[in-house]
C-alpha positions as CSV (number, residue, x, y, z in Angstrom):
1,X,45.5,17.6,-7.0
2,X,43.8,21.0,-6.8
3,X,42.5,21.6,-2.8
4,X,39.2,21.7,-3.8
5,X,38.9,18.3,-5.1
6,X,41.0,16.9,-2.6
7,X,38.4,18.7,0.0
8,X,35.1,17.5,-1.7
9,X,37.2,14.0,-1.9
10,X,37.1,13.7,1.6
11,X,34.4,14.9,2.5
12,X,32.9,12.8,0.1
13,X,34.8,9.3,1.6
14,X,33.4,10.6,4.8
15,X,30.0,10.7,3.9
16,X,30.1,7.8,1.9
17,X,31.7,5.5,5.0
18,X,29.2,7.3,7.6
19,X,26.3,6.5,4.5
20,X,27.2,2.8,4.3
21,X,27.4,1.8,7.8
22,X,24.3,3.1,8.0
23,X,23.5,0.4,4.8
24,X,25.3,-2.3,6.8
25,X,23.9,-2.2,10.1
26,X,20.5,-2.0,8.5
27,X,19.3,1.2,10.2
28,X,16.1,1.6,10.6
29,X,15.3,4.5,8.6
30,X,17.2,3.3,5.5
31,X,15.0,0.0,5.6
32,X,12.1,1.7,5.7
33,X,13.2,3.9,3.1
34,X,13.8,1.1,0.8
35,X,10.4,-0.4,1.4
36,X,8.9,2.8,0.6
37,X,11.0,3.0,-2.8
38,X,10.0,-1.0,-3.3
39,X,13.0,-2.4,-3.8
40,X,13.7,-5.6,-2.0
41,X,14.4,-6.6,1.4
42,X,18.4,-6.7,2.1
43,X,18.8,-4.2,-1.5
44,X,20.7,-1.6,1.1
45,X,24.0,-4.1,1.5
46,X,24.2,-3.8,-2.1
47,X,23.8,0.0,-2.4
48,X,26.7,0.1,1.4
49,X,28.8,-1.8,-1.0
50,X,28.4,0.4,-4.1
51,X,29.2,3.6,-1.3
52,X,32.2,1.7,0.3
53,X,34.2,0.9,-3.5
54,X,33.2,4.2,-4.1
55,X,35.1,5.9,-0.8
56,X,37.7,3.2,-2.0
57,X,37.7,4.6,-5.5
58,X,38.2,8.4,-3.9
59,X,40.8,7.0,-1.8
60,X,42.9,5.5,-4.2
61,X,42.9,8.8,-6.0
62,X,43.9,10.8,-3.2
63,X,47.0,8.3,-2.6
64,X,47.8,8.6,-6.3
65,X,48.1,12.2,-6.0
66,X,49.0,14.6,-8.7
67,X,47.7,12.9,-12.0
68,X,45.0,11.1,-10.6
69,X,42.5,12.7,-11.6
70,X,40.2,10.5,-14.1
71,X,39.4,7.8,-11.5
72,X,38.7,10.9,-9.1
73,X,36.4,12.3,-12.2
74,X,35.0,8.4,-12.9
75,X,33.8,7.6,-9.5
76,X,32.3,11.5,-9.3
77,X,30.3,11.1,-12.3
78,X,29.2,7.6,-10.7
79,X,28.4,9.0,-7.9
80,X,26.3,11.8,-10.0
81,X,24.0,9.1,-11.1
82,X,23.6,7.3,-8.1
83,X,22.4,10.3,-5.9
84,X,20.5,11.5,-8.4
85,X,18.9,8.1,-9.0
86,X,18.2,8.7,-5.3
87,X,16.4,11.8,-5.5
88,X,14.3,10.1,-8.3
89,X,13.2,7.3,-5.9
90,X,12.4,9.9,-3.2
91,X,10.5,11.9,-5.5
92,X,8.5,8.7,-6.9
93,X,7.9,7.5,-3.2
94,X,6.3,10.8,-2.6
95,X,9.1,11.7,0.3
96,X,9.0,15.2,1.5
97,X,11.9,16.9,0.1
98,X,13.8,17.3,3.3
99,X,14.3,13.6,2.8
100,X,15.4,13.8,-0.7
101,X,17.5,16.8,0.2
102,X,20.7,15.2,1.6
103,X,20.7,13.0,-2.4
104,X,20.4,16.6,-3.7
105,X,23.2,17.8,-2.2
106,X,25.3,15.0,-2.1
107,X,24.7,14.9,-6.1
108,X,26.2,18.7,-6.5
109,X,29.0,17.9,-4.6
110,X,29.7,15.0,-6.6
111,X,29.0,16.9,-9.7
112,X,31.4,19.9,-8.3
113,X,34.1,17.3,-7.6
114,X,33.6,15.7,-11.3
115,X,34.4,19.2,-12.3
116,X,37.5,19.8,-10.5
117,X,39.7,17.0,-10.3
């Protein structure tokens, strides 16, 4: 596995875990996140457990080692649409963009990790 990917892979599962207990715990500013985007009451479990198989994904990958690289490239492209499905809802919700920023950047790095493993 190149360094680069295996960097932006961890970085990535670390974001993701940090992102999802977050999700779990039903923090306060993710809940009201989602009632500004609409969705329904409870929707952030689902999107923790879309984060945590993700991290899982990333990890299996890094244990696979050399080789590995089309789940690696998989879950990165999946993770390409999910931030950037993000950004969409913070736009649509009228968010200022320092809150859409972190989706932004989460979606390059996914994007720059699709393009290196």
């Amino acid at each position: 596995m190149h360094l680069a990917a295996t960097i932006l892979s961890v970085v990535s599962i670390v974001v993701l875990v940090v992102s999802s207990v977050m999700d779990f715990t039903h923090n306060a500013d993710v809940v009201a996140s989602m009632r500004r985007f609409g969705l329904p009451v409870g929707f952030e479990v689902l999107l923790g457990v879309i984060k945590v198989a993700a991290a899982l994904g990333l990890v299996v990958g890094l244990l696979r080692g050399h080789g590995h690289g089309g789940l690696t490239v998989l879950v990165g492209w999946c993770l390409v649409a999910y931030f950037v499905l993000a950004v969409g809802f913070h736009l649509r919700a009228h968010d200022p963009v320092k809150d859409a920023a972190p989706a932004a950047v989460l979606a390059v790095v996914a994007l720059a990790l699709s393009l290196v493993a």
